[in-house]
N, C-alpha and C positions, 0 to 999 in steps of 0.2 A: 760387175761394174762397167759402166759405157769408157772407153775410153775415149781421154779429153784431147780436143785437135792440136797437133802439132801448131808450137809458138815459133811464130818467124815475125821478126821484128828488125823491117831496115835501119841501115848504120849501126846497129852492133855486132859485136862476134859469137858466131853460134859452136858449139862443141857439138861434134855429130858420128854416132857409130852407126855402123851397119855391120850384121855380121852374117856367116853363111849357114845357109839351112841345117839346123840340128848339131852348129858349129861345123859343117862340113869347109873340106878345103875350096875358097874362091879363086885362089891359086896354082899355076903345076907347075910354073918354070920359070923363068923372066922374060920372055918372051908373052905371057901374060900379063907379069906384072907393070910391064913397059906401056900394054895395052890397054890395063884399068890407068895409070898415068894421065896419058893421053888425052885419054875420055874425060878423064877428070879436070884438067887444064884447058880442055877446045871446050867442051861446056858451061865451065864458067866463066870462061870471056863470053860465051855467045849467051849468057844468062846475064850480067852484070854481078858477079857476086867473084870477090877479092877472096882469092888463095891464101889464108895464111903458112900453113902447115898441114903435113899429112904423113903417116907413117901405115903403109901397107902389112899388114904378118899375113900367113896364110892363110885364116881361117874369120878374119876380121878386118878395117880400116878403122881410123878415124882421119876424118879433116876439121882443121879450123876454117870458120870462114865467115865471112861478113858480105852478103847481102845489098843493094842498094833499092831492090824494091823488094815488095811484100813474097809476091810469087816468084821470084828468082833461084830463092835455096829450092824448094820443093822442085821448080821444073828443070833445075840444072841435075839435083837427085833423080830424078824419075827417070830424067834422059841417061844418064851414066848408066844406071839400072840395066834398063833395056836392052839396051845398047852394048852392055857389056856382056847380060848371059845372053844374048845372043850369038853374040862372037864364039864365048866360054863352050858352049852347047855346040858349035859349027864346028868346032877346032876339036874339039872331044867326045863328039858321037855321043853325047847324051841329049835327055830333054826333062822338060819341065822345071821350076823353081831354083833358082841355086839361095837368091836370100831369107832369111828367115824372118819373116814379117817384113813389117817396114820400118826405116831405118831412124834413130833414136836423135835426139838432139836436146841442147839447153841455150838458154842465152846467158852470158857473161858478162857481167860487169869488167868492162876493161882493164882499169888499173888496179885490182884485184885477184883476178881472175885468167887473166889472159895468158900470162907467163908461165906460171903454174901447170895451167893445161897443154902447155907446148913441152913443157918439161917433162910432163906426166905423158905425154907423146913418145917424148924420145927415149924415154927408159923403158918403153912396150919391151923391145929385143933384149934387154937384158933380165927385168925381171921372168922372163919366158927362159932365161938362160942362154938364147941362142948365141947369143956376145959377151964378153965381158964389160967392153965401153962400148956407147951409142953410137960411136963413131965408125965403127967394125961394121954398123949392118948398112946396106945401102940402099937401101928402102925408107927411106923417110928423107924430112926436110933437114934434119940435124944437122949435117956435115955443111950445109948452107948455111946456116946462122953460128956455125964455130970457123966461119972461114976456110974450110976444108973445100968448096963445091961453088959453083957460081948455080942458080936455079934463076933463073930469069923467068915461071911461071909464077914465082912467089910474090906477093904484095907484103914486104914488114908490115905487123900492125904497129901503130903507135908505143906502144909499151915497150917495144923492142928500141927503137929511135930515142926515147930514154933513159939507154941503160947508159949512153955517152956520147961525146963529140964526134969523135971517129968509129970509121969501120973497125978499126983494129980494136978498141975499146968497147963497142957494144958485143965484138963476136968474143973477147974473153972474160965479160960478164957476165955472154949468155951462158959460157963454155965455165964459168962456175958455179951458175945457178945449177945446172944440167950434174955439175959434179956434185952436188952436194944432196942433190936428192929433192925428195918429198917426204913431209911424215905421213904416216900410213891412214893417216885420221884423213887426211887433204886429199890424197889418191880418191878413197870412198867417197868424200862428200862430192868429188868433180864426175865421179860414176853416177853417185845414186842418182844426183839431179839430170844427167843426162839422160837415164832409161826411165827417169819418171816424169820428164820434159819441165820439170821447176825451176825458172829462173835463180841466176846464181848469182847470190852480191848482197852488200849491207841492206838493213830494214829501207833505206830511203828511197835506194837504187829498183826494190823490188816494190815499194808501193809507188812509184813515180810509173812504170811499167804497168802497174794493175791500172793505174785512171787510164791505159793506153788502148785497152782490151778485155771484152768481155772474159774471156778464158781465165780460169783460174791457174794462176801463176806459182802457188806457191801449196806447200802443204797445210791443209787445216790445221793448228795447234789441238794436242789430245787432250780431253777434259770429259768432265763428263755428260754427258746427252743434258739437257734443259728438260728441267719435269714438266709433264702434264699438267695445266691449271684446271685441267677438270677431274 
C-alpha cells in the first residue's frame, strides 16, 4: 500500500516522532543532546513553526508543534535531520542513516487533544523506567511547565493558558494533570494516529479538516466490500 503524504495543516498543533534507525541510539551523552536542542529551537524560529514541548530519550524524540505555514513543520524537520546526523556521524566516526524512515506526525485538536499529548510526553522517562517522577529526567519540556525551569524556546500552546490566571496556578495544574497520569486506552489512540498520520479529534474537528485537503485524514470505518452489481 502507497503511503499517504504527510498532513501538515497551519495553525494547528502537530504530535511528531522520529525515532533512530532499527531503534538505534540518536544519542551518547549531553553534549548531543544539547545539540539535537539546539537544532531544534534555531530551526523553528527560522521556519515559523511554535515550540510547544519536546522530550528527547535516546533512541527517539517527540515534539509538539504548531506551524504557521504549510511547509514550515516538513522544512524545519528535514533541516534538524540533516543537520543533526551530520554533526552525530562527524563527532562519532560513523556514516550513513541514523533515522529510521521518516518522521511520523498527527494533527490535534487543540482542546482535546493537546494536554494529553504533553502529558503522554512527559511520562516517556518514566514509563521507560529511567525516573521515577518526570521531573527527575532533564531532557524534556516538563520541568518548564511545573515551574521547576524557565525554557524561553518554548511557545505555551493555548490549552495550557487555561488551566488558570496565574503562572503558579496553570504550572500546578499542569503539575496534576502530569501526576495523575493517562489511561492506557489514551497513550494508544495519541500513538496510533500519529504513526498512521490520522487526524486526532471529535467527528466535526476531523470532517472540518477533510473539506481542507485532498488526503485522507482519517481511517476508512471496516464493513464489508460493496458487492458486485454484475
Amino acid at each position: 500500500m502507497a503511503r499517504l503524504p504527510r498532513l501538515t495543516l497551519p495553525g494547528l498543533p502537530h504530535h511528531v516522532i522520529q525515532w533512530g534507525n532499527n531503534r538505534c541510539a540518536i544519542v551518547q551523552d549531553d553534549e548531543d543532546r544539547q545539540q539535537w536542542l539546539d537544532l531544534v529551537a534555531e530551526n523553528a524560529g527560522r521556519h515559523r513553526v511554535a515550540l510547544h514541548a519536546w522530550v528527547l530519550m535516546d533512541d527517539h524524540f517527540h515534539l509538539l508543534l504548531t506551524p504557521e505555514t504549510a511547509d514550515g513543520l516538513p522544512l524545519m524537520l528535514q533541516a534538524v535531520g540533516r543537520r543533526y546526523v551530520r554533526y552525530f556521524n562527524d563527532r562519532h566516526g560513523r556514516s550513513g542513516t541514523l533515522w529510521e524512515g521518516r518522521y511520523r506526525a498527527t494533527v490535534l485538536q487543540p482542546e482535546r487533544f493537546v494536554l494529553p499529548c504533553m502529558v503522554g510526553m512527559d511520562l516517556n522517562p518514566v514509563r521507560r523506567g529511567w525516573v521515577v517522577e518526570p521531573q527527575q529526567y532533564p531532557w524534556s519540556s516538563h520541568r518548564h511547565y511545573i515551574g521547576q525551569s524557565v525554557d524561553r524556546r518554548l511557545v505555551p500552546p493555548a490549552p495550557v493558558w487555561a488551566l488558570g490566571n496565574t503562572p503558579f496556578a496553570r504550572e500546578a495544574a499542569y503539575a496534576e494533570m502530569v501526576h495523575a497520569g493517562l489511561p492506557a486506552g489514551q497513550i494508544d489512540t495519541l500513538m496510533q494516529a500519529t504513526l498512521h498520520g490520522w487526524a486526532l479529534g471529535d467527528e466535526a474537528f476531523v470532517a472540518d479538516l477533510q473539506k481542507q485537503t485532498d488526503r485522507r485524514i482519517s481511517p476508512r470505518r471496516p464493513g464489508r466490500p460493496a458487492k458486485n452489481p454484475l
